[in-house]
Every structure is written in structure tokens, then in C-alpha cells.
PAKOL-13043 format. One record per residue (C-alpha): residue number from 1; residue in three letters; x, y, z. Coordinates in steps of 0.1 Angstrom, whole numbers. Each point is the difference from the previous one (the first is absolute). Layout:
<atoms>
     i    aa       u       v       w
   NUM   ALA       X       Y       Z
...
</atoms>
This chain:
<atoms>
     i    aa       u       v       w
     1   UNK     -85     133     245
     2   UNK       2     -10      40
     3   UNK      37      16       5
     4   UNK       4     -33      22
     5   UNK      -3     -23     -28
     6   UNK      33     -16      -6
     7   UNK      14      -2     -36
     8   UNK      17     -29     -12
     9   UNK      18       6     -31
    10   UNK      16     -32     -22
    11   UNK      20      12     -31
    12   UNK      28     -13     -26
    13   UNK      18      31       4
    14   UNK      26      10      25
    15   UNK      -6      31      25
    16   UNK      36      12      -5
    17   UNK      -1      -8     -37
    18   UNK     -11      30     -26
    19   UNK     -27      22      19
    20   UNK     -30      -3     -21
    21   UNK     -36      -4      10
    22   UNK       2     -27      26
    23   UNK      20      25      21
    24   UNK     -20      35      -5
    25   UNK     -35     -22       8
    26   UNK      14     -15      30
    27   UNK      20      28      18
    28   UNK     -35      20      -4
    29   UNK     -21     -30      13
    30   UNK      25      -6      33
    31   UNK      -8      35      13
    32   UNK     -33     -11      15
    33   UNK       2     -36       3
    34   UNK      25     -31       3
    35   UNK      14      -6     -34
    36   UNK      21     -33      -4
    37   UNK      22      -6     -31
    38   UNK       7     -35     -16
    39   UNK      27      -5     -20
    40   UNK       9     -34     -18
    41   UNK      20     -22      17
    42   UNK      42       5      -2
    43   UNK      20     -34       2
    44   UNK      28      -5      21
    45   UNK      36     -14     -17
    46   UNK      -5     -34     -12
    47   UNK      33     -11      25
    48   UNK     -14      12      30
    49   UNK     -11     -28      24
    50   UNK     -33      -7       9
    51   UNK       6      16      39
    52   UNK       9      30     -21
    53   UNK     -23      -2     -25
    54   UNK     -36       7      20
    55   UNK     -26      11     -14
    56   UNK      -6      36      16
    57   UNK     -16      33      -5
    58   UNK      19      29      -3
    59   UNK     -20      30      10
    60   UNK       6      38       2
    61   UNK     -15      35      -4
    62   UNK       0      25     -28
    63   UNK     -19      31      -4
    64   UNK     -26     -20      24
    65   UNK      -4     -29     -21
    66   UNK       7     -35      21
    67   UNK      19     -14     -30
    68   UNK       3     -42       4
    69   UNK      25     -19     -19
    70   UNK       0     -40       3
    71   UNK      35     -16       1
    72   UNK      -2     -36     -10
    73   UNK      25     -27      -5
    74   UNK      10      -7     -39
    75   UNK     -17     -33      -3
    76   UNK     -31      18       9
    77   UNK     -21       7     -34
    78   UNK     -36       2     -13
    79   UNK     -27     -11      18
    80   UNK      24     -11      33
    81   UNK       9      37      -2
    82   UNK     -30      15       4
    83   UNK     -11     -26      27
    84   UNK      29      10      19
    85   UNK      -4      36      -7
    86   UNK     -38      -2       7
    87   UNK       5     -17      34
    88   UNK      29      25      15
    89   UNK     -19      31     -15
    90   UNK     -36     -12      21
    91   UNK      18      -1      32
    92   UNK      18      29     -10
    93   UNK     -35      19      -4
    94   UNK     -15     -17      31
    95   UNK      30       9      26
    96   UNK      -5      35     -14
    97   UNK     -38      -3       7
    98   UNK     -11       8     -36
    99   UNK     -36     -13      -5
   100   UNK     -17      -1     -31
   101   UNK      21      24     -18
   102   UNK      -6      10     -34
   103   UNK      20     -17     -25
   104   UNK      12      22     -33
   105   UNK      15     -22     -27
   106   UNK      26       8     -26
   107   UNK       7     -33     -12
   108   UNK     -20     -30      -4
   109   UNK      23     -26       4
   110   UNK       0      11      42
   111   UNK     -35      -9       0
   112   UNK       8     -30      23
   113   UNK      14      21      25
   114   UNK     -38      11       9
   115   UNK      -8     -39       6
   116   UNK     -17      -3      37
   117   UNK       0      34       5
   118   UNK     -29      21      10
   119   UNK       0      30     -20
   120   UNK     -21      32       1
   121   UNK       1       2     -36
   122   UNK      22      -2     -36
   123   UNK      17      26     -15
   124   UNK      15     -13     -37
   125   UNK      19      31     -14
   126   UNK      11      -9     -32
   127   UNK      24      19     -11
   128   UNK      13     -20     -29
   129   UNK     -11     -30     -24
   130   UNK      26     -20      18
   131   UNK      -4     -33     -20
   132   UNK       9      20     -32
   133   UNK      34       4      16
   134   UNK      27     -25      -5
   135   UNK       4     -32      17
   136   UNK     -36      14      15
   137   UNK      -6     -35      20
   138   UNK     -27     -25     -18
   139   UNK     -23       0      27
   140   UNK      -3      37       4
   141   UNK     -31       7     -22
   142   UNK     -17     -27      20
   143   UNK       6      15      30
   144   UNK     -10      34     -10
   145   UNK     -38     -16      -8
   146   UNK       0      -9      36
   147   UNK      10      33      13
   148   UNK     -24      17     -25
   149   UNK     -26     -26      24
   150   UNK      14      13      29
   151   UNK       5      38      -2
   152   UNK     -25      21      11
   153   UNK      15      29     -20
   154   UNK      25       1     -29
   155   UNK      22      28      -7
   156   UNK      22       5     -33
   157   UNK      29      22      -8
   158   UNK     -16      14     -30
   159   UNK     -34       3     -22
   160   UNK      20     -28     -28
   161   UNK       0     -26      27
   162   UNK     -31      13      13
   163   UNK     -16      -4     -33
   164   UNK      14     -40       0
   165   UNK     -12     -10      38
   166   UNK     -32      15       2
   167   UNK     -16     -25     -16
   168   UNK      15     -25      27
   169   UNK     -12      24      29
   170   UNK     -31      19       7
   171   UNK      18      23      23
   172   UNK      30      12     -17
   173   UNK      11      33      -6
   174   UNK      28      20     -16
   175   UNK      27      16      18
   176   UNK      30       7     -22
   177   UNK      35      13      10
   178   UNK      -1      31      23
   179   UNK      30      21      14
   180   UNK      17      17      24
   181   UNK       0      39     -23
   182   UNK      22      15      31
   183   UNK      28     -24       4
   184   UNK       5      -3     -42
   185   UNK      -5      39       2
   186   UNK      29       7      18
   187   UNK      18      -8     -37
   188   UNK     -12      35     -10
   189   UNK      19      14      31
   190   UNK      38      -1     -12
   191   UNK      11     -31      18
   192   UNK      35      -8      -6
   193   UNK      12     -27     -25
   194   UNK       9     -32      17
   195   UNK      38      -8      -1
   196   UNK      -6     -33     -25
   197   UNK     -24      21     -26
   198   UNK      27      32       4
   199   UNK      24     -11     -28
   200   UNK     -31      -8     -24
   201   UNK      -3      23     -32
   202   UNK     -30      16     -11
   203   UNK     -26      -4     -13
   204   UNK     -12     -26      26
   205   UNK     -27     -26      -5
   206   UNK     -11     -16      30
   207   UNK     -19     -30      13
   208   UNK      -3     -13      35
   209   UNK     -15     -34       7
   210   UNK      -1     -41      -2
   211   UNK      22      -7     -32
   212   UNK     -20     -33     -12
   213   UNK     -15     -15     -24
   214   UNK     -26      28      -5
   215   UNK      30      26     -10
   216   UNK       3      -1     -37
   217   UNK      39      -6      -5
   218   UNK       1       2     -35
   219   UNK     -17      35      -2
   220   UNK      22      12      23
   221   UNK      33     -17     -17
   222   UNK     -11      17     -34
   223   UNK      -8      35       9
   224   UNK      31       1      23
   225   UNK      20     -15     -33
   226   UNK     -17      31     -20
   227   UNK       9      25      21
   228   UNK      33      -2      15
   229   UNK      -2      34      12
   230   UNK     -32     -11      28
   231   UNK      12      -8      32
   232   UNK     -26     -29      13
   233   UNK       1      -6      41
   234   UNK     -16     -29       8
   235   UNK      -6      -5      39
   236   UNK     -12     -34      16
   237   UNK       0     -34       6
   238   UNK       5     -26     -33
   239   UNK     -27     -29       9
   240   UNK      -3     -27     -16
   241   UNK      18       1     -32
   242   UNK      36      -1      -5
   243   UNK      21      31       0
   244   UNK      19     -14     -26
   245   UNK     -30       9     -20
   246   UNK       3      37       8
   247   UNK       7      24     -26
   248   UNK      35      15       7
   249   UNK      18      26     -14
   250   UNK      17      37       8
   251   UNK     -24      17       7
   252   UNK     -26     -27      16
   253   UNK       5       4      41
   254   UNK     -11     -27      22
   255   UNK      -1      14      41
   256   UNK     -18     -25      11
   257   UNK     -22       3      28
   258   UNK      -9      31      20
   259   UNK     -24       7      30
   260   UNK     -34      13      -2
   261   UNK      13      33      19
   262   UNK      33       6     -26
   263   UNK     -22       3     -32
   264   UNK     -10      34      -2
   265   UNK      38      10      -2
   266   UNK       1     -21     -29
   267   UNK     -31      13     -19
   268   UNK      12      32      11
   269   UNK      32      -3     -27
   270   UNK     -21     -19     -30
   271   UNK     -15      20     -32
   272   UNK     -24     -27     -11
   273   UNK     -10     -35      26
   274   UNK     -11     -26     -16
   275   UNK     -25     -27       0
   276   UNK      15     -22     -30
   277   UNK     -23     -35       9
   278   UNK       2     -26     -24
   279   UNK     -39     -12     -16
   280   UNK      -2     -37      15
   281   UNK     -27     -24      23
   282   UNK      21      15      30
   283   UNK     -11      40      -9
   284   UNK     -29      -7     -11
   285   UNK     -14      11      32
   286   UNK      24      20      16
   287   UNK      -8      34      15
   288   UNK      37      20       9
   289   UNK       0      16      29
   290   UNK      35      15     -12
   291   UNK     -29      21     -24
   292   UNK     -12      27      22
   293   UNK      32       1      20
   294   UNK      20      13     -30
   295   UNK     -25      25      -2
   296   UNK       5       8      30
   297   UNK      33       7      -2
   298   UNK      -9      26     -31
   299   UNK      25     -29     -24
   300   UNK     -16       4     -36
   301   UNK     -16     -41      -4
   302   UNK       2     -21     -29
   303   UNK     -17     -33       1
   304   UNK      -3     -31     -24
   305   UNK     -39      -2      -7
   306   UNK     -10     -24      37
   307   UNK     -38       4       3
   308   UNK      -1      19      35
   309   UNK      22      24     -14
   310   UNK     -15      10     -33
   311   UNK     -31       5      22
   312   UNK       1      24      18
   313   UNK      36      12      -7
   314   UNK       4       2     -37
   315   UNK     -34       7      -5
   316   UNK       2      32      19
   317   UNK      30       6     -18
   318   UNK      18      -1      29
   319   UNK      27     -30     -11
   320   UNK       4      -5     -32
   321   UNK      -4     -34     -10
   322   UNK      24     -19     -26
   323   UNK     -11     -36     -14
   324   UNK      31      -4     -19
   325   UNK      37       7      -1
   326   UNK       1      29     -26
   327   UNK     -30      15      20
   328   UNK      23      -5      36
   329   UNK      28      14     -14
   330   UNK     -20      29     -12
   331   UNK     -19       7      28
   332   UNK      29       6      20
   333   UNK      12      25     -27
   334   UNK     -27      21       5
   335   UNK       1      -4      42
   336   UNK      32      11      -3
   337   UNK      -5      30     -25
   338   UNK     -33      15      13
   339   UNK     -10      17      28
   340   UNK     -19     -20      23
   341   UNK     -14      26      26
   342   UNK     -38      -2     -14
   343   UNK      -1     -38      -1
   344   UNK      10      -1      35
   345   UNK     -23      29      12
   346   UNK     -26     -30     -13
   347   UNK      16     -24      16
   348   UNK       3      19      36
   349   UNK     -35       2      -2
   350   UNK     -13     -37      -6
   351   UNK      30     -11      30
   352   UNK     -21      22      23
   353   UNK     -29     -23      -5
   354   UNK      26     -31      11
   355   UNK      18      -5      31
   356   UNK       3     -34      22
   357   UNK     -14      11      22
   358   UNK     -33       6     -14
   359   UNK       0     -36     -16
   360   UNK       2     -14      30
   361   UNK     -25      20      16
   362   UNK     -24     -13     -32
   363   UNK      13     -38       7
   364   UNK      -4       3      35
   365   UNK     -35       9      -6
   366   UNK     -14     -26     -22
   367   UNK      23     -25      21
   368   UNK     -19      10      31
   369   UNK     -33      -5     -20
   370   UNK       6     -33     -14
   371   UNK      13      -8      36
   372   UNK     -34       9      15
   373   UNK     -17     -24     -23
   374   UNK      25     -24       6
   375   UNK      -6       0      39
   376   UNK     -33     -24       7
   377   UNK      -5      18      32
   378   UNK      -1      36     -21
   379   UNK     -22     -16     -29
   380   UNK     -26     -13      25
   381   UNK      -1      32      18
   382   UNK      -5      21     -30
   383   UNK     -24     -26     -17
   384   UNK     -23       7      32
   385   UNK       1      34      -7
   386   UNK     -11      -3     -32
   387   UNK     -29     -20       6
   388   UNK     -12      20      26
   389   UNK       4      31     -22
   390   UNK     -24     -19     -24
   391   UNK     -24     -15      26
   392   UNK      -3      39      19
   393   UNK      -4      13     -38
</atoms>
């Protein structure tokens, strides 16, 4: 890929939210080219005044990433939103003299924001079935089928998904969770226990992560209700459900949120982490990054049975897999009980094979491809070439 190619990147997710794939990709693509980060728009208080209220972007640096966020007055919603959005985002890119830049899509309901603008080509990494989620918006299928038209190359975050959007793409490919094996490594290293987790008995059973509607609640509440003696630390964000709803109890320890670089001190103090996802339209597709980063960390894994974790993980016998409560519960018996060194000797090996890194390397390849083909100028040049090849032949 031309390092000069700008990247213009719209997702639903913000940069300084949970550090996930978005954020790995994009810190890797900025160190050879201009990488620009849109978030969804923020709304001012309701009683400001309008002087007050301007629409705006606010715009600052992280890890090399140009990350944009739209401010916008309450009133503004929908379709005005994105008009208003659209228009202070194109002068945005033209004062900074981006032409042509590549846009990679998370979301399809940002489509609009590519209306009028040149692009060198579309990126749609899908990382989730999105309108499987919750309120997902009415439109959004629709506007997927019209990114599907425009993307020149489709990425998924697993081979589930992969399997479902093929067949609405004939240039898509796989690329499920990777990792980051030395920073969740340093877990193995004797970190010290962070002041909030210090007071917590053993045994601990960890999860870190978006508490939603894809974490199974009542499989948690039970095997916490069975066994008293299980600590269960449960670290991140509660989106969109009520915590009300949350399972509480004596030994059940909410921390809430941490930063990507405080979570290997956690995993550092847990016997078992845990992937405990409920079976519903929003996992159906879901490919947890937290999976190879608990391995990582050497944390014995026990998942409920989610499709990109039975394969590979449980079928290497690397996780082992529950697909009910008695069979949870159980599993973390035996985590807890046997010796784990062999299993992660396995494990060590298959994370060598998986890094960042090397997945963008891989996306950055096939993107640079499906650019080439995109480009007209490119396409005629190496359509010449071709026919002379056969007219010298």
C-alpha cells in the first residue's frame, strides 16, 4: 500500500473506550501513513444556547491516530446529524490536504459520511453482526447491502461471521481476534496485585470486558450461588442493560472499568478467567479477543460453547468449553484442581502463530491489492500489460 495514502476510518466505537481491534489495527496502520479516526457525534447539554451550542470538531492525537469527534447541538439527530457531520468532516479533510483517502468502515450506519467524497477505496471491517445487537437501528441491514456494493475488500473478526458474509462479498476473508502475547505475558512475571483486587479471597475467577447483553447473567448468578466459596471479579463497563439486573452477592466483585495497560496485574492474581457469553442473535457471531489474551497471561480459560472459541480453542483442548451450567461450574473445578503447565505449553505455541502485528501486515496486503484494482489509472496500466504479454506471446 502507497504509505501516502491517507486512511479514513468511521466507527461506532469510541478511541478511548475498551481497547479492542479498532485500536491495535489503527495504531499499526498510522506508522506509515495519515490515519484519521471518526467517532460518532457527542451532543452538547440541551440548555446551552445556540452561540454555545456549534457544531465543531474536536480533534487530537493518540498513539498517531488523528482521532475526530463531532460536537453537535441536541436538536441535531438522524439524517441532519450526519449532514452536519458530513459537511464539517470534508473541510476538515480538505484543510488537512487529504485526497482520496481510503475509507475503513466499522459501522454501516456512517455510510453517509463518504457522500461526495472521492475515495481511493472501501475498507468494511466487520467485526460484529451489529443489527443482531439491541436497539441495532432499522435501517442498518440496508445499509450494509450498500456497503457490501461499495467495498472493494471485506474483512471479518472471525471465520463464523466469515462464513455468514461471504456469500454477500466476493472478496472477503477471515481475520479473527489477534493479540498482543508480550504485554498479557507480563501476568506470568509476578506483577503486584492492584490495591482494589488486594482484599479479594481466593480462588479468583476473572473476566474483563463490555458487561451487555452478550454476558450470560443467569449462569453467572447460579454458579456464584453454588459456590460461595469462588471469588468472581468482574472488570468493565455495564452497556446497555440495567445494573439492577446484575447478579450480586458476597462474593460477586464488580471493579468496573480498567485500562488496557492495568490488566495483566489483574490476570496476574486470577486462577481460572473466564469467558461466560450467554447463546443469543448478539454471540452468534462474536469472536473474543479477551480469548487469546487470557492465554497469554498463562490464566487457565473456561468458555461457554461461542463458535470461534470451540474452534480452535476447545478443539485443541486448549479452553475447555461448557454448554451448560453444571458443565461451567465443573469446568472450573477441574481449572482449578489440575495442573495446567501442558495445556499452556500448547497454547504458547499456537499464540506464536498470532500477533497484531502480523494481521495487519496480512490486511494491509490484500487492502493494497484490492486498492490497485480499485484505482482506474492502475487497472488500465496493468490491463495493457497484460495484453501485450499476450500479443508478444
Amino acid at each position: 500500500m502507497n504509505a501516502h495514502h491517507d486512511l479514513l476510518c468511521i466507527s461506532h466505537l469510541r478511541w478511548n473506550f475498551v481497547y479492542q481491534r479498532p485500536q491495535h489495527l489503527m495504531t499499526r496502520a498510522a506508522k506509515n501513513r495519515r490515519v484519521f479516526y471518526v467517532e460518532e457525534p457527542i451532543h452538547y447539554p440541551p440548555d446551552l444556547s445556540a452561540d454555545e451550542a456549534q457544531p465543531r470538531l474536536d480533534v487530537s492525537e493518540d498513539h498517531g491516530v488523528t482521532v475526530i469527534v463531532p460536537r453537535l447541538s441536541a436538536e441535531l439527530t438522524g439524517d441532519c446529524a450526519e449532514e452536519v457531520t458530513r459537511g464539517l468532516l470534508h473541510a476538515y479533510l480538505k484543510e488537512q490536504g487529504v485526497e482520496r483517502p481510503v475509507a475503513w468502515v466499522y459501522t454501516p450506519m456512517r455510510l453517509p459520511l463518504l457522500d461526495g467524497l472521492s475515495t481511493g477505496g472501501v475498507v468494511y471491517d466487520c467485526m460484529d453482526e451489529l443489527a443482531n445487537f439491541h436497539h441495532a437501528p432499522p435501517q442498518l441491514r440496508e445499509r450494509e447491502r450498500q456497503l457490501f456494493d461499495m467495498a472493494d475488500v471485506v474483512f471479518t473478526g472471525g471465520y463464523r461471521l466469515w462464513e455468514s458474509k461471504r456469500t454477500q462479498h466476493d472478496n472477503a476473508h477471515p481475520f479473527p481476534s489477534s493479540v498482543d502475547v508480550a504485554h498479557f505475558a507480563r501476568a506470568r512475571s509476578g506483577l503486584p496485585d492492584p490495591q482494589d483486587q488486594q482484599g479479594i479471597p481466593g480462588p479468583r475467577l476473572g473476566f474483563f470486558g463490555v458487561i451487555d447483553e452478550r454476558f450470560d447473567i443467569e449462569l453467572i448468578a447460579e454458579v456464584a450461588r453454588r459456590r460461595p466459596e469462588w471469588q468472581f471479579v468482574l472488570l468493565g463497563p455495564v452497556v446497555k442493560i440495567d445494573e439492577a439486573d446484575l447478579p450480586r452477592g458476597e462474593n460477586l466483585h464488580y471493579l468496573g472499568m480498567k485500562k488496557y495497560a492495568e490488566l495483566p496485574q489483574y490476570l496476574a492474581h486470577w486462577d481460572v478467567a473466564l469467558l461466560p457469553f450467554a447463546r443469543n442473535e448478539a454471540t452468534e457471531f462474536i469472536s473474543p479477543t479477551k480469548t487469546p489474551e487470557y492465554l497469554a497471561a498463562g490464566v487457565p480459560v473456561v468458555s461457554t460453547d461461542i463458535r470461534d472459541v470451540v474452534r480452535p480453542y476447545g478443539e485443541k483442548d486448549l479452553v475447555r468449553i461448557a454448554r451448560d451450567t453444571d458443565e461451567f461450574e465443573a469446568a472450573i473445578e477441574a481449572s482449578l484442581r489440575e495442573d495446567n503447565s501442558e495445556r499452556q505449553r500448547r497454547a504458547d505455541a499456537l499464540l506464536a502463530q498470532m500477533s497484531w502485528d502480523l494481521t495487519w501486515k496480512n490486511m494491509d496486503g490484500l487492502m493494497a491489492h484490492a486498492m490497485a484494482e480499485h484505482d482506474p489509472i492502475i487497472k488500465s496500466v496493468r490491463n495493457d500489460a497484460t495484453i501485450a504479454g499476450v500479443a508478444d506471446d
